[in-house]
C-alpha atoms as an extended CHARMM CRD file, in Angstrom:
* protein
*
       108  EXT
         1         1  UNK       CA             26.4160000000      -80.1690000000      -81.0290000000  PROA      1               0.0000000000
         2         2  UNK       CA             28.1850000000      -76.8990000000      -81.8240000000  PROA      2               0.0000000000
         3         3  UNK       CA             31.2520000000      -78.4110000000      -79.4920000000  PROA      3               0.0000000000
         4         4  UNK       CA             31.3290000000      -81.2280000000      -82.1110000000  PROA      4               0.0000000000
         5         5  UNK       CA             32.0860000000      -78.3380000000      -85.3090000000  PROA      5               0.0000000000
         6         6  UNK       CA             34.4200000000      -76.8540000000      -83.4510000000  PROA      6               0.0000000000
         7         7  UNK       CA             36.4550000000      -80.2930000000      -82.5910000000  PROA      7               0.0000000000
         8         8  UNK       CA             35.9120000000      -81.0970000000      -86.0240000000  PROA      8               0.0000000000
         9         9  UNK       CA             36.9030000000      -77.4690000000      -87.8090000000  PROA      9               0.0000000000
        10        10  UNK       CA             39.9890000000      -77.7780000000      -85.0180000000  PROA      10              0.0000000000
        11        11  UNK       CA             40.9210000000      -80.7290000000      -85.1990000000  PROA      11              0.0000000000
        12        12  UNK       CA             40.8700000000      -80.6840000000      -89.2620000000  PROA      12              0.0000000000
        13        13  UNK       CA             43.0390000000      -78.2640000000      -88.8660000000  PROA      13              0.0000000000
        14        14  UNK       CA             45.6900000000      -79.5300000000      -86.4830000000  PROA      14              0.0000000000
        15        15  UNK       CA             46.2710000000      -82.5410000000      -88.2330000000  PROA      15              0.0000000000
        16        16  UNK       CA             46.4930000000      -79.9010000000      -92.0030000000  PROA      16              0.0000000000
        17        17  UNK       CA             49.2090000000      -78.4540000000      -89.9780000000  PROA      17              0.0000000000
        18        18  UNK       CA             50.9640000000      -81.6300000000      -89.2020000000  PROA      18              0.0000000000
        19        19  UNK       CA             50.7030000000      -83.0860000000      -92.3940000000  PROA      19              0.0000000000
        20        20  UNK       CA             51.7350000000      -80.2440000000      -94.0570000000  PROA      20              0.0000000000
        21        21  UNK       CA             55.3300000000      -80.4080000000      -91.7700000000  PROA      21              0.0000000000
        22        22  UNK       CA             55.1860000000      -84.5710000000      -92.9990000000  PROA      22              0.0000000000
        23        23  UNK       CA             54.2590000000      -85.7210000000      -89.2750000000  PROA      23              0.0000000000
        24        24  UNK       CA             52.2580000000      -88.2450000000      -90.7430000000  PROA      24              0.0000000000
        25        25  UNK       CA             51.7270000000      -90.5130000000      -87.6460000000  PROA      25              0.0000000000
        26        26  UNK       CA             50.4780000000      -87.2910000000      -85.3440000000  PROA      26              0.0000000000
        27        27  UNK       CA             48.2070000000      -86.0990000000      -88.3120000000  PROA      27              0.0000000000
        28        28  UNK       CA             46.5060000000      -89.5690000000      -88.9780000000  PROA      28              0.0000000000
        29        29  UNK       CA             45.7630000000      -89.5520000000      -85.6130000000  PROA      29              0.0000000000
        30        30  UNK       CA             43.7390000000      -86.2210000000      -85.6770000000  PROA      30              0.0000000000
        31        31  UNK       CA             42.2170000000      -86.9680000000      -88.9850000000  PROA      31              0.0000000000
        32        32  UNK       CA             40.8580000000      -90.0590000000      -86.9400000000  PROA      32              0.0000000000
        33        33  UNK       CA             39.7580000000      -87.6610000000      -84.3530000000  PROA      33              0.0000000000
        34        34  UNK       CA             37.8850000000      -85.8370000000      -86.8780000000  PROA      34              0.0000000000
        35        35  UNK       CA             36.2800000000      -88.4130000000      -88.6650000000  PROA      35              0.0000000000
        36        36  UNK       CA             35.2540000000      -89.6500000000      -85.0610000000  PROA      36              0.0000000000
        37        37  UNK       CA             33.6820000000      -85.7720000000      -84.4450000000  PROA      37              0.0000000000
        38        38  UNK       CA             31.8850000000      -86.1700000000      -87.7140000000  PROA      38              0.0000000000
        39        39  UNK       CA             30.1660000000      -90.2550000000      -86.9990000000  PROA      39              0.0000000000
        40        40  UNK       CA             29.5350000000      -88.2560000000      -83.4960000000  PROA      40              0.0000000000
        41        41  UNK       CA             27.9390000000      -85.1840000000      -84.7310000000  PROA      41              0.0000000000
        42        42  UNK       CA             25.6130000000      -87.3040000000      -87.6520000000  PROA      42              0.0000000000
        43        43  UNK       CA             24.3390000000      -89.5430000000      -84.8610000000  PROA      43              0.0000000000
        44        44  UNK       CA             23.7620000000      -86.8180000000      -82.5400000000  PROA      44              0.0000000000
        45        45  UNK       CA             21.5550000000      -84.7810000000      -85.2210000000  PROA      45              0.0000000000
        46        46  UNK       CA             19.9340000000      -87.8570000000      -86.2110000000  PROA      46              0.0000000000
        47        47  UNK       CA             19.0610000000      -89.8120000000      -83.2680000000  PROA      47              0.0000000000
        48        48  UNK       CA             19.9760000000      -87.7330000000      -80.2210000000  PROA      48              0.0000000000
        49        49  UNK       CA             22.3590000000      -89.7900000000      -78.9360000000  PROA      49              0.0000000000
        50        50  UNK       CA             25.7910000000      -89.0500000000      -77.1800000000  PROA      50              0.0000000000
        51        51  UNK       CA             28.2120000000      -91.4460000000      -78.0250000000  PROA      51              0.0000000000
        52        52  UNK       CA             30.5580000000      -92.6930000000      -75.1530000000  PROA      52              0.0000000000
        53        53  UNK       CA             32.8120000000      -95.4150000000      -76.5440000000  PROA      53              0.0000000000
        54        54  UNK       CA             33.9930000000      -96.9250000000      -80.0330000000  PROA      54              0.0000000000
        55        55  UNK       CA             32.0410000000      -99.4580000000      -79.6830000000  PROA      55              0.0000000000
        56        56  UNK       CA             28.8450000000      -97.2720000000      -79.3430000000  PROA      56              0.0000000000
        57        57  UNK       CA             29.6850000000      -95.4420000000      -82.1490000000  PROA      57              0.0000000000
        58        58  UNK       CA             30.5550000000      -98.5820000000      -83.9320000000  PROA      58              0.0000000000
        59        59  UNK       CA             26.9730000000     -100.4340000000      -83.1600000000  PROA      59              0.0000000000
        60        60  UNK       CA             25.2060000000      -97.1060000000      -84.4670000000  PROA      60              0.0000000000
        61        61  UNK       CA             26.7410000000      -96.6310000000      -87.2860000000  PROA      61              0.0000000000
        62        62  UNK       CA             26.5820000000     -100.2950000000      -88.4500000000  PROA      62              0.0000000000
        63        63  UNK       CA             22.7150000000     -100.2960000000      -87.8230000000  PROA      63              0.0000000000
        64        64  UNK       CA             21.9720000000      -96.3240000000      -89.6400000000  PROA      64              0.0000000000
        65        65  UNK       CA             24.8320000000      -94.8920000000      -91.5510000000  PROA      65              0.0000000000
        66        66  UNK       CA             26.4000000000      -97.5970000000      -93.6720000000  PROA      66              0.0000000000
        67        67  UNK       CA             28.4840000000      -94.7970000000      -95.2110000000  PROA      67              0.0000000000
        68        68  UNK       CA             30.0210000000      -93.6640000000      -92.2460000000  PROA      68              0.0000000000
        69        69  UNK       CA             30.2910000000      -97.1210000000      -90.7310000000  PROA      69              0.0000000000
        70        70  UNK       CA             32.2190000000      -98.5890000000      -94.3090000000  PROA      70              0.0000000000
        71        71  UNK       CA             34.8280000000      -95.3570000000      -93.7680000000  PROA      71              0.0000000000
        72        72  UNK       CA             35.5310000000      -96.0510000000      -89.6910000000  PROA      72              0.0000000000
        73        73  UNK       CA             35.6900000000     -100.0640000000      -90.0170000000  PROA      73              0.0000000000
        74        74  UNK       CA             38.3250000000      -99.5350000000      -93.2100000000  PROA      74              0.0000000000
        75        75  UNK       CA             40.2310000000      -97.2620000000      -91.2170000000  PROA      75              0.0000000000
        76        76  UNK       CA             40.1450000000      -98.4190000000      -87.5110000000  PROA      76              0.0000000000
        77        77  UNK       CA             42.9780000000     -100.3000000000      -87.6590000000  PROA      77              0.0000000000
        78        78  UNK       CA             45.1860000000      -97.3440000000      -88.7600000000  PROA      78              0.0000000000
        79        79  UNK       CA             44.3030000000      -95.7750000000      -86.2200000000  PROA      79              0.0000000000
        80        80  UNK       CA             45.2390000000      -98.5700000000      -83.8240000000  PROA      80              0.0000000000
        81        81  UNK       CA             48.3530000000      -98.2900000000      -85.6260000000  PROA      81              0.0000000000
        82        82  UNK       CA             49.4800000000      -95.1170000000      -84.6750000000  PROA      82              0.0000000000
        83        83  UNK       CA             50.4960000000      -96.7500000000      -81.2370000000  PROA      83              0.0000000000
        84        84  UNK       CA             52.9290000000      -98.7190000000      -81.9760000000  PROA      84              0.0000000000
        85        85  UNK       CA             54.6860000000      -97.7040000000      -85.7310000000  PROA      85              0.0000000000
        86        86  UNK       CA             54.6010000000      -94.6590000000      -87.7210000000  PROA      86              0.0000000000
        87        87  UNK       CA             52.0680000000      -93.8610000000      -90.5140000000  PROA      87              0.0000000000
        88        88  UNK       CA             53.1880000000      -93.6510000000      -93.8860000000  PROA      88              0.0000000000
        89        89  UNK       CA             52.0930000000      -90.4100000000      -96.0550000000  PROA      89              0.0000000000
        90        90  UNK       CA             49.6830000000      -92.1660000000      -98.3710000000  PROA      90              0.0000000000
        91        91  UNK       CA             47.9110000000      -93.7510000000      -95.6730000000  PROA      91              0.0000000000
        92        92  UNK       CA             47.5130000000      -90.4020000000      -93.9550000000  PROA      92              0.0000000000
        93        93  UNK       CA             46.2760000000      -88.7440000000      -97.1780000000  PROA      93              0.0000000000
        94        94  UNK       CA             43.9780000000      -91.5940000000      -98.2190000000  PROA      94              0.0000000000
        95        95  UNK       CA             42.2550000000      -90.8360000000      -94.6610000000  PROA      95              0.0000000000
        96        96  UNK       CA             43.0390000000      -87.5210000000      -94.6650000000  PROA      96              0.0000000000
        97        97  UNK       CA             40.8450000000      -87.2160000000      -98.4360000000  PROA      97              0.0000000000
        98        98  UNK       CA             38.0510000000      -89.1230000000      -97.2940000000  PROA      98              0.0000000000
        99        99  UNK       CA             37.3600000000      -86.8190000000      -93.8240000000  PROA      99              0.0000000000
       100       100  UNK       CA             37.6740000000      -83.9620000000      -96.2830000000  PROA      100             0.0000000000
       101       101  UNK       CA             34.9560000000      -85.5920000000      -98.3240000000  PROA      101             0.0000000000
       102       102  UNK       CA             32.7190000000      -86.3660000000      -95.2620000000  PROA      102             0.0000000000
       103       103  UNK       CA             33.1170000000      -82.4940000000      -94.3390000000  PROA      103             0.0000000000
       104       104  UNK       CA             32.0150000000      -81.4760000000      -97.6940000000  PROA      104             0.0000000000
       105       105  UNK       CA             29.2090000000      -83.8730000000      -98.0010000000  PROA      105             0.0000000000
       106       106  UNK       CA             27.8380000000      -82.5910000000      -94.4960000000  PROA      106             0.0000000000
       107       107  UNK       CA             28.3990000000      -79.1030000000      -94.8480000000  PROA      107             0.0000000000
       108       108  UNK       CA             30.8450000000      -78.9140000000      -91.9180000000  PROA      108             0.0000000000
């Protein structure tokens, strides 16, 4: 579990770095990263289980953590986004606000 803070704390910063310098597209992407390390390290510490796939992560959080599962479902297809077109800046910072609001409300 203490590999999940670390992607989370590193990752959180990476993508503060990008925005920051307006690469919007490479910073949603790592906010996306870290709201996956968060989902990840809540199910962990609650149920003990490793997630291995979206769709894991997906099934668990639509069956225990409503919260969490509301925040990836909105998002998800931003992140498929980031593919194939660029990200504009308020998408990135309405993502970007609500990881910093999971990170706050977990103490990470």
């Amino acid at each position: 579990m203490n590999e999940l803070i670390k992607t989370i704390k590193n990752d959180k910063a990476s993508a503060d770095l990008l925005f920051t310098n307006k690469y919007y597209t490479q910073a949603t992407i790592l906010y996306f990263k870290t709201l996956f390390a968060i989902s990840d390290y809540i199910i962990q510490k609650e149920t003990g289980e490793i997630i291995k796939s979206h769709t894991q992560r997906f099934q668990i959080l639509k069956s225990k953590f409503n919260e969490l599962y509301q925040i990836n479902d909105k998002y998800f297809p931003i992140y498929q986004q980031t593919y194939s077109t660029e990200i504009e800046k308020n998408v990135c910072e309405e993502l970007k606000k609500n990881v910093e609001l999971l990170i706050k409300k977990y103490n990470l």
